[in-house]
N, C-alpha and C positions, 0 to 999 in steps of 0.2 A: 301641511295645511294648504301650501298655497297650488296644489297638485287637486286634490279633494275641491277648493272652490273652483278652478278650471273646470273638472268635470261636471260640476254642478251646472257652471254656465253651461256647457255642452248640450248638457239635457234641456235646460232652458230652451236653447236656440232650436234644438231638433222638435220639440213641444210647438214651438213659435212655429218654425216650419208647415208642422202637420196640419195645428189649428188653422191657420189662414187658409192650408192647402185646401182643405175641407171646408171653405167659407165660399175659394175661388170655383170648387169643383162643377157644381151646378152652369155655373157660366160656359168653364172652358170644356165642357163635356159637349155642350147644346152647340159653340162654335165649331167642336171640332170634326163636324156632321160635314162641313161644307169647304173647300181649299180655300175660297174666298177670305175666308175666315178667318186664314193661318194670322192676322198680323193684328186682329183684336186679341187671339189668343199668348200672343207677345206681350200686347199690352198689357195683359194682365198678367203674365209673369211678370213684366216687369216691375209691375206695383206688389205685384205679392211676393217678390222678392228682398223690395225695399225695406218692405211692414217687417216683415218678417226677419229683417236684420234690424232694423229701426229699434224693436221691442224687446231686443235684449245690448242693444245700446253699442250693435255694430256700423258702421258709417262707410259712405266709398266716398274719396278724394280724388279726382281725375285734372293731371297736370299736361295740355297739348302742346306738342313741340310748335304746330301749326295748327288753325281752324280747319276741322274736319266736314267736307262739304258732302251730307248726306244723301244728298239726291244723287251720288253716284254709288256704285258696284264692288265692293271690295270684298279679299278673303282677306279675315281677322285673323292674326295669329299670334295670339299670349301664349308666355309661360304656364305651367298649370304647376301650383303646388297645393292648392285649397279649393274646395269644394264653393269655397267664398267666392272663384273668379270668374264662376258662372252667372251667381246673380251680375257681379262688376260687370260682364258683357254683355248682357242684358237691359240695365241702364246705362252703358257707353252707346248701345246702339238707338238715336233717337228716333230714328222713325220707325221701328219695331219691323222692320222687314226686313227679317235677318232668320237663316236654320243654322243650329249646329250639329257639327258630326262628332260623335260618342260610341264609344262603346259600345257593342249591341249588346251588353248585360245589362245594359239601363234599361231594355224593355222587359227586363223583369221586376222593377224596383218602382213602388206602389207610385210615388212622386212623378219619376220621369217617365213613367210608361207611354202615359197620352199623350205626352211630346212625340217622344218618340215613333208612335204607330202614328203620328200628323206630319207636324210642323219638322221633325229634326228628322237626323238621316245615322243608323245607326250601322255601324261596321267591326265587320270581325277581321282583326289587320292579320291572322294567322291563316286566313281563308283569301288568297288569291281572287276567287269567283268574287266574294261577300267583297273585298274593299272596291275589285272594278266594278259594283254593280251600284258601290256607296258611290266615288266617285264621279261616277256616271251620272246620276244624281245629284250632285253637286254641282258638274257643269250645266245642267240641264236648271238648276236653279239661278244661278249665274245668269244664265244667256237671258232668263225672264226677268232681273234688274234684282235679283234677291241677294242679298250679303252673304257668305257662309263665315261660321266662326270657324275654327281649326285649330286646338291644342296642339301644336307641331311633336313636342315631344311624344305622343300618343298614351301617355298617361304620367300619374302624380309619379315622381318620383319615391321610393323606398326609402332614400336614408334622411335623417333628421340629425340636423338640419339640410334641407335640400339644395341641390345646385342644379346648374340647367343641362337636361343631357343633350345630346346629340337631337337634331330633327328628322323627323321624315320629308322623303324626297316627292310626296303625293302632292302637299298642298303650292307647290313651288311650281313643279312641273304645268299642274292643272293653272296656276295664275297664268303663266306663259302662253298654255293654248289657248286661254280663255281672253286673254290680251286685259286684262282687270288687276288693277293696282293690290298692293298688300299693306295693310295696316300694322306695322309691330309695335305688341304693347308688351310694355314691362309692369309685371306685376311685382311690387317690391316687398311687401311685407306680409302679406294675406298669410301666410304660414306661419305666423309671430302670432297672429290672431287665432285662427284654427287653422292646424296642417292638416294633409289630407279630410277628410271628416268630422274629424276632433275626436275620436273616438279616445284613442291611445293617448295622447297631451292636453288632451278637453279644449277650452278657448277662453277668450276673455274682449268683455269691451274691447273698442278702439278702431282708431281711422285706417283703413285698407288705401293706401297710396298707387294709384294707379298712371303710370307714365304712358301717354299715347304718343307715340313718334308720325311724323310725318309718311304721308303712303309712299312707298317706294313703288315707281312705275314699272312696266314690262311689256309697253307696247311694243316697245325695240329690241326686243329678246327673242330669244329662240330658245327652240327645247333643251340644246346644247351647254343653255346657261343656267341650265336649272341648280346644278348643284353649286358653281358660284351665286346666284340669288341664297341659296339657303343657307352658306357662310356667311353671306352676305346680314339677313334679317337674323339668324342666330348672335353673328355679334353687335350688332343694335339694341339687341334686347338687354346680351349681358353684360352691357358699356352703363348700363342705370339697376344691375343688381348687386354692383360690389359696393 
């Protein structure tokens, strides 16, 4: 029984999803005509992200290790186990001037497309060409004051319950050259909520605990330290998921 109301909720939330999506779309289609645009187009992710967890009675909790001063430049880099931790950074980021980098299968996927061919930066990590041409892009939005978000792992983890695997060495590397601090956030529970999708374990109510750690700098770094940075923010993150 308590498997069957899970997935109920599931359908719920994905329903909730689509509806609002189709409420937002007229808007974010007409902004997304113009680059200018890209960070009303945020903003309204970010509300129709909310709604859209709001109404099936999902919540995000955000705990800062320190006040996070927005008017600077940082690459974000949460754990990824839920689909939930994309609205989460989306309302973590307040001033909506923020891209993420995904998957280049999300420009098939009716929801994320128009992000994707706008505001987000989508990467095939098995194609050399495709991720230097993602990252490349990335610093290029960097240099113009833009946040990028960064699932370090490069995707949800497989086994349930999930643990943090290993990071990639792109978004570490690129903070160093780009001389812009890193944000690590600990996602704690989003996968108690709905894992991956919710497809497979459905979801249920409840507060998504979000821990934002203080930005770790890299003015003083070199390319050399990239992969101590990455040990570095990989145990940060899972010092707040045991």
């Amino acid at each position: 029984m308590k498997i069957i109301l899970r997935k109920l909720h599931c359908y719920l939330y994905i329903a909730s999803v689509a509806i609002t999506y189709a409420v937002a779309f007229p808007f974010l289609y007409l902004l997304s005509r113009k680059k200018s645009n890209y960070k009303y187009m945020n903003a309204i992710r970010r509300s129709w992200g909310f709604v859209s967890s709001l109404l099936v009675g999902i919540f995000y909790s955000f705990d800062y290790e320190q006040p996070i001063d927005w008017n600077r430049t940082y690459i974000i880099c949460p754990n990824h186990t839920s689909n939930l931790d994309i609205t989460a950074m989306t309302i973590l980021v307040r001033n909506n001037n923020h891209t993420f980098m995904g998957k280049e299968a999300l420009l098939n996927n009716f929801i994320t497309r128009l992000f994707f061919k706008t505001v987000d930066i989508p990467v095939n990590r098995e194609s050399k060409m495709s991720s230097y041409r993602a990252f490349k892009k990335a610093s290029e939005a960097l240099a113009e004051g833009v946040s990028v978000i960064i699932f370090p792992e490069g995707r949800i983890p497989e086994q349930y319950p999930p643990h943090l695997h290993d990071f990639k060495n792109g978004p570490f590397r690129m903070a160093i050259e780009m001389k812009v601090p890193i944000i690590p956030v600990s996602s704690a529970n989003t996968w108690k909520i709905l894992w991956d999708n919710g497809l497979k374990h459905g979801s249920k109510p409840g507060i998504c605990h979000i821990f934002v750690h203080k930005p770790v700098e890299t003015a003083h770094l070199t390319v050399d330290d990239a992969d101590a940075l990455r040990y570095r923010v990989h145990d940060i993150i899972q010092q707040k998921l045991v």
